[in-house]
N, C-alpha and C positions, 0 to 999 in steps of 0.2 A: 904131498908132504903131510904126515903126521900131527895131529891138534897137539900144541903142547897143555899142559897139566900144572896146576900151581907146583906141584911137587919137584918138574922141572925145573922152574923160573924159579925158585926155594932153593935147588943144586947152583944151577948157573950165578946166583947173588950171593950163595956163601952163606945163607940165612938159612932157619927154620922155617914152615907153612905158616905157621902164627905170625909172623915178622911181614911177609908178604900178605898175609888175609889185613894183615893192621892197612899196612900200604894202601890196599885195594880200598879199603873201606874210610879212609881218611881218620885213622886214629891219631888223637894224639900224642898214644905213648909211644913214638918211635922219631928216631934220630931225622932230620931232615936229608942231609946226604945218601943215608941209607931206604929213604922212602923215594929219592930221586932215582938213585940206583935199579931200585925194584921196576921202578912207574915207566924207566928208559929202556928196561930189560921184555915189557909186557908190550911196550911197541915194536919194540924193533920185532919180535916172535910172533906178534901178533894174536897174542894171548886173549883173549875175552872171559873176562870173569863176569859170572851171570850163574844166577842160583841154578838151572837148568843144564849150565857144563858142568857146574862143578857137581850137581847128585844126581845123574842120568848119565846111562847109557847111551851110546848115540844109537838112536830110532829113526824109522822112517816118518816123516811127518806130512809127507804129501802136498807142501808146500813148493811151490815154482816162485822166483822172484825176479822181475825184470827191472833192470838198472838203465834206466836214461838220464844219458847225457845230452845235454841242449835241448831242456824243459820245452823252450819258448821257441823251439822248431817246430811251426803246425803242422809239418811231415811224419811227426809221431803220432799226430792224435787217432788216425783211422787204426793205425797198427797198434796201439793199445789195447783198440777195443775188440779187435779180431783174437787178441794175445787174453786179453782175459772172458771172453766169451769161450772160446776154445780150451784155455785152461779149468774154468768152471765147468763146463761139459763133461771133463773127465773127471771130474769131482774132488780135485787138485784146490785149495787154497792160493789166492793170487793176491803176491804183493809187488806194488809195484813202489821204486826208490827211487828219488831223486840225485845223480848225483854232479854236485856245482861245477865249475870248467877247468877250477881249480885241483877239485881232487881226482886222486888215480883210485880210478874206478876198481881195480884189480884189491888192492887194499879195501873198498867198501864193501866188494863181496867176501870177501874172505872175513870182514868180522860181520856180514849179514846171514852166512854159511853157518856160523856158530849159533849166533843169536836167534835165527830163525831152522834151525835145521833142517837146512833146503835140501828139496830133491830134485832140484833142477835151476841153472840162471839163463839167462837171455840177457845180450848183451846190446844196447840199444843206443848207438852212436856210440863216438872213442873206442878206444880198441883197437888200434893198428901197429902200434910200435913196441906192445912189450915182447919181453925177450919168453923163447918158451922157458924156461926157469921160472921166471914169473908167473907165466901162467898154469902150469904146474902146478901151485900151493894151492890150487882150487882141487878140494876132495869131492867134486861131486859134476856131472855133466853139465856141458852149458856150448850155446851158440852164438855166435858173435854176427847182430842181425846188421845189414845197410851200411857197412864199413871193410871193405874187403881189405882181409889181413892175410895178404900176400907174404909176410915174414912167416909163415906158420907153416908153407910148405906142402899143406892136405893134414898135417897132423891136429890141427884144430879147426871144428866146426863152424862156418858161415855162411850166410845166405848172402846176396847182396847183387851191384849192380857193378859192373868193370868202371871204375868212377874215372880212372884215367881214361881209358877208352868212351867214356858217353861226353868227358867233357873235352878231349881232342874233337868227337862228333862235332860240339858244337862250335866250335872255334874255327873247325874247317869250312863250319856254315857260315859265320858271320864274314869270313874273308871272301867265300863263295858271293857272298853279296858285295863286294868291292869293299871290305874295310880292312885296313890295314893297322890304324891305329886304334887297337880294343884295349879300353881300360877294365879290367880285375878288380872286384872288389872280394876280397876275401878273410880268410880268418887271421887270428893272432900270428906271428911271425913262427909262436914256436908250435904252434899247432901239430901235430903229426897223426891225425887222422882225415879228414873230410876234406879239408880245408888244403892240407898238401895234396892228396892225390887229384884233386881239382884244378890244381897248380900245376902240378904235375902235366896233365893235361894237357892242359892251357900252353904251357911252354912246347910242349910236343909238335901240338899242330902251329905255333910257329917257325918254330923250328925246320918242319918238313915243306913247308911254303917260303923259307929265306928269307924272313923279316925277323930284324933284329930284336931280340928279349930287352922291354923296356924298364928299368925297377921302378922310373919315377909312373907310367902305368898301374903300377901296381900298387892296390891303394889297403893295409895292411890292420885289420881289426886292433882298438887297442883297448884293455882293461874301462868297464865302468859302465857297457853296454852287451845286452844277449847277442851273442855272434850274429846269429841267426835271424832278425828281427827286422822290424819294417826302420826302427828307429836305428836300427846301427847303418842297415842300406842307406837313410838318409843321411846321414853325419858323415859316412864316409864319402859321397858322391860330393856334398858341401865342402871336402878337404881336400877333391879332385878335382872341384871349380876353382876354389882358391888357387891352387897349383901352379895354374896357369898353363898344364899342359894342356897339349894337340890332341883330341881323341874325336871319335866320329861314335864310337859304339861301347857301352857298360854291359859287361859280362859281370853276371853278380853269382855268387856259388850258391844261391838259392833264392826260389820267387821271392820268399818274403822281404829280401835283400834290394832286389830287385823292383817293388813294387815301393817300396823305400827312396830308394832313387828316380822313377820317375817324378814322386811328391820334390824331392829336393829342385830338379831340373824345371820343372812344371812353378816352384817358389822364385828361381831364377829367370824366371822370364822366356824360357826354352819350352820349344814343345819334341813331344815323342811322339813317330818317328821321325819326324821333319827335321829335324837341327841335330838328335840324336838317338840311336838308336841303344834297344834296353832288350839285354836278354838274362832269363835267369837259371834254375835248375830245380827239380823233383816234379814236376805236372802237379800242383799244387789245385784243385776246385776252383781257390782266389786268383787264381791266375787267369784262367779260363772268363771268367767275369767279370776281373778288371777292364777299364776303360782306360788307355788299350789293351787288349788281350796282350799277355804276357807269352814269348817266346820263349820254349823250357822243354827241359828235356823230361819224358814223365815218365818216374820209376812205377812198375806194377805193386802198389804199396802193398795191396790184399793180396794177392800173390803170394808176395815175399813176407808177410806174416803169416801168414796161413802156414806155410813150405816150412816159417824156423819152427814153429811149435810143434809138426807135424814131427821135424830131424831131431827136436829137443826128446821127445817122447819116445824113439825110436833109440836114439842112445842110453835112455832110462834101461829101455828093455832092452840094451844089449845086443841090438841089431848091426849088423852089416849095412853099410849105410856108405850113400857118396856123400863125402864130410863138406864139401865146398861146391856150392850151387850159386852160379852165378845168370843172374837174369836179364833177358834185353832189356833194354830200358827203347821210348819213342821221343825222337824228336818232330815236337810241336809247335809248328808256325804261327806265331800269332801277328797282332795290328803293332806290335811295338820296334818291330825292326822291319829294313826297307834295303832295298838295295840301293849303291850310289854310285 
């Protein structure tokens, strides 16, 4: 899709460029309704006034920007540094964006596309449910790393790991070990990236072993904590002792999650693996060295950063190219689950 132009949004509101430069600029001399009008016309088109669209030609400016979602997931950290080592190596400019869990990431690139005249994004967590129409208003290449976005068909670029397939892996493991009753700890209800296809998952391999899908199991992130976080694992696993349900084993959609929950279990008088068992997801370093080692599935994080910046640079240049690389991931036994 086409950048629109003050001169557009000028047509579309029935105004003159001056009427709209007032708007943009918070003048006083123009009407309030008609400055709503302007202000409501520049989101929805997603217009970005910035002295650089409005007296420049769009240029190449060798900037790459990677947009992460779920800051406070330390499964980003390694894959940042691979993403901006490798980006500066080609002499590429590297910024990297925060973006909160709240916003749609698709909108923050597209007014960081303007703003930064990118020659490239990377798309680092979320990402799996927009429609292609959406993803289409992006005018410039980009790879959606660690979130396989199966709605895309091959027509948009991902790296990533089968997340339904590694968290069925791990659910077939924890029944493998005689548990039947495995409590979920995962993301927001509306979640529809990580957090569903881990779900997803998760119901799959019970599904294919005949044990009933339980929702009070399933213990559902709610606003005011990082998804991903030791401290959301713990609040949630504390709302699944409350409960008062039956479970024998916590499946957490990520170590951090995870290692969270043994703390809560470990405050309750419980210990792990003896009374309960604690598994989580990404092969996280902190996993490996927690007391108990944490049971996880470990994605190839260098790997699969290494491979998006490699496909990102390769669509620059206009290569032929297999768009959707999906990667084994290893499940890794650790001291925190037992068989029973």
């Amino acid at each position: 899709m086409e950048q629109i132009t003050i001169k557009e949004v000028a047509k579309l509101c029935g105004v003159g460029v001056s009427t709209v430069s007032r708007a943009i600029n918070n003048h006083p001399d123009i009407n309030d309704a008609t400055k709503q009008m302007i202000l409501d016309t520049i989101k929805k088109y997603n217009y970005v006034p910035n002295n650089s669209a409005r007296n420049l030609k769009r240029s190449d400016s060798n900037t790459i920007a990677v947009l992460i979602k779920g800051i406070s997931n330390p499964f980003f950290a390694d894959m940042i540094q691979v993403f901006e080592r490798e980006i500066n190596r080609k002499k590429y400019t590297f910024v990297l964006q925060h973006v909160e869990e709240f916003e749609d990431e698709v909108d923050v690139a597209i007014q960081l596309e303007k703003e930064k005249r990118l020659k490239g994004i990377v798309f680092l967590g979320g990402l799996s449910s927009h429609t292609e129409e959406k993803l289409e208003q992006l005018t410039v290449p980009f790879v959606i790393s660690t979130v396989d976005s199966t709605a895309s068909n091959d027509i948009f670029a991902a790296v990533t790991v089968d997340d339904v397939r590694e968290s069925d892996r791990m659910v077939d493991y924890l029944i493998g070990c005689g548990h039947k009753k495995i409590a979920l700890l995962t993301a927001e209800r509306e979640d529809a990236s990580i957090g569903m296809l881990r779900l997803k998952g998760y119901r799959q391999a019970l599904m294919r072993h005949d044990i009933p899908y339980d929702e009070g199991l399933v213990v559902w992130s709610k606003d005011g904590l990082p998804t991903y976080s030791m401290e959301n694992g713990y609040a949630l696993t504390k709302t699944l002792l409350e409960s008062g349900k039956e479970f024998t084993c916590i499946y957490a959609i990520s170590d951090s999650m995870a290692i969270g929950a043994c703390k809560a279990l470990f405050d309750a008088g419980k210990k792990v693996p003896e009374d309960y068992s604690v598994a989580g997801f990404d092969g996280l370093p902190l996993a490996s060295f927690y007391e108990p080692s944490i049971t996880t599935i470990r994605q190839p994080r260098k790997e699969m950063a290494e491979a998006t910046i490699r496909l990102l640079f390769d669509l620059i240049k206009k290569k032929t190219v297999e768009r959707r690389q999906i990667f084994e991931a290893e499940l890794v036994e650790g001291k925190s689950t037992r068989r029973i």
